[in-house]
C-alpha positions in Angstrom: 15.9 16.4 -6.5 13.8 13.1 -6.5 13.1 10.7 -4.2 12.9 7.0 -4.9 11.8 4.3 -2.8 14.5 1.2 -2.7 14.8 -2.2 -0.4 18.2 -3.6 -0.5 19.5 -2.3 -3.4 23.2 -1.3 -3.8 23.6 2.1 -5.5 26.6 1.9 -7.9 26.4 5.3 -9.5 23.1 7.7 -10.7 23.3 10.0 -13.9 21.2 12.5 -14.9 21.0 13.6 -19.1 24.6 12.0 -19.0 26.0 13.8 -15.7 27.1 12.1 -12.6 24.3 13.4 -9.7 25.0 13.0 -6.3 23.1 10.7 -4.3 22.2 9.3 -1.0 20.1 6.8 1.0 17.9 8.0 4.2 16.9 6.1 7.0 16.4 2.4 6.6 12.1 2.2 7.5 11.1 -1.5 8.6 8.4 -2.3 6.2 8.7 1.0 3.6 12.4 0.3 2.4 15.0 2.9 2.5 14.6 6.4 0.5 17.4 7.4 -2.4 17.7 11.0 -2.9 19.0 12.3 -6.0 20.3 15.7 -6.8 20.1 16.4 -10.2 23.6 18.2 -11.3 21.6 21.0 -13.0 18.6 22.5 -12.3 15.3 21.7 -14.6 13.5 23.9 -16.3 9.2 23.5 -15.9 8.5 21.1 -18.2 12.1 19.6 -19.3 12.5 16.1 -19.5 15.2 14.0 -17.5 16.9 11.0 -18.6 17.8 9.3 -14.9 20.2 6.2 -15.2 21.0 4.2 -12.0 23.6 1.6 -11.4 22.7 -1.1 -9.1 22.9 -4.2 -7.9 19.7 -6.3 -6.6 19.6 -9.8 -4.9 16.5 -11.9 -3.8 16.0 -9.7 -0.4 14.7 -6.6 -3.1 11.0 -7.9 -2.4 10.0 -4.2 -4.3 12.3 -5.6 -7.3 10.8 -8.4 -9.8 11.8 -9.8 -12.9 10.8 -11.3 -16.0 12.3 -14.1 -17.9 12.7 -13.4 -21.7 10.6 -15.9 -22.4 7.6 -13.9 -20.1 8.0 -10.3 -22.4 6.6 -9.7 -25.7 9.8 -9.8 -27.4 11.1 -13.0 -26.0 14.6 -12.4 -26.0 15.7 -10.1 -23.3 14.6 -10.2 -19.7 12.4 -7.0 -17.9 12.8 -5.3 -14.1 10.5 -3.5 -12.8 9.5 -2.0 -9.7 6.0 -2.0 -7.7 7.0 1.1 -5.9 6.2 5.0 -6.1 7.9 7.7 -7.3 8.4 11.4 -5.3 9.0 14.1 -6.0 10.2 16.9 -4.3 
């Protein structure tokens, strides 16, 4: 499993290589966000790569969430998320 850290995200739907996985959120902490737990429908072998994709929804409240115009990436025409959060896992 792996553990991500969110604040006020809605969770849509997480796959894994291509396969639904379950997951879940944990208890709602005050100033570190809410943990999301996700199983991983198969097990991993040492070493293997994972390709996790996670539907979500984000509004101005995700203060962990941040955003860059297109205009602001290298490319110019397609706007970047990203997170300044840390990964677990378990």
């Amino acid at each position: 499993s792996q553990v991500l850290d969110t604040k006020d995200v809605l969770v849509f739907k997480v796959t894994v290589n291509g396969q639904d996985a379950k997951f879940a959120f944990g208890e709602k902490h005050s100033f570190k966000g809410t943990p999301l737990e996700i199983t991983f429908p198969n097990e991993l072998r040492r070493g293997q790569e994972a390709i996790v994709e996670i539907s979500f929804e984000t509004s101005p409240q995700s203060s962990a969430l941040q955003w860059f115009t297109p205009e602001q990436t290298s490319g110019k025409k397609h706007p970047f998320l990203f997170s300044q959060c840390q990964v677990e896992f378990i």
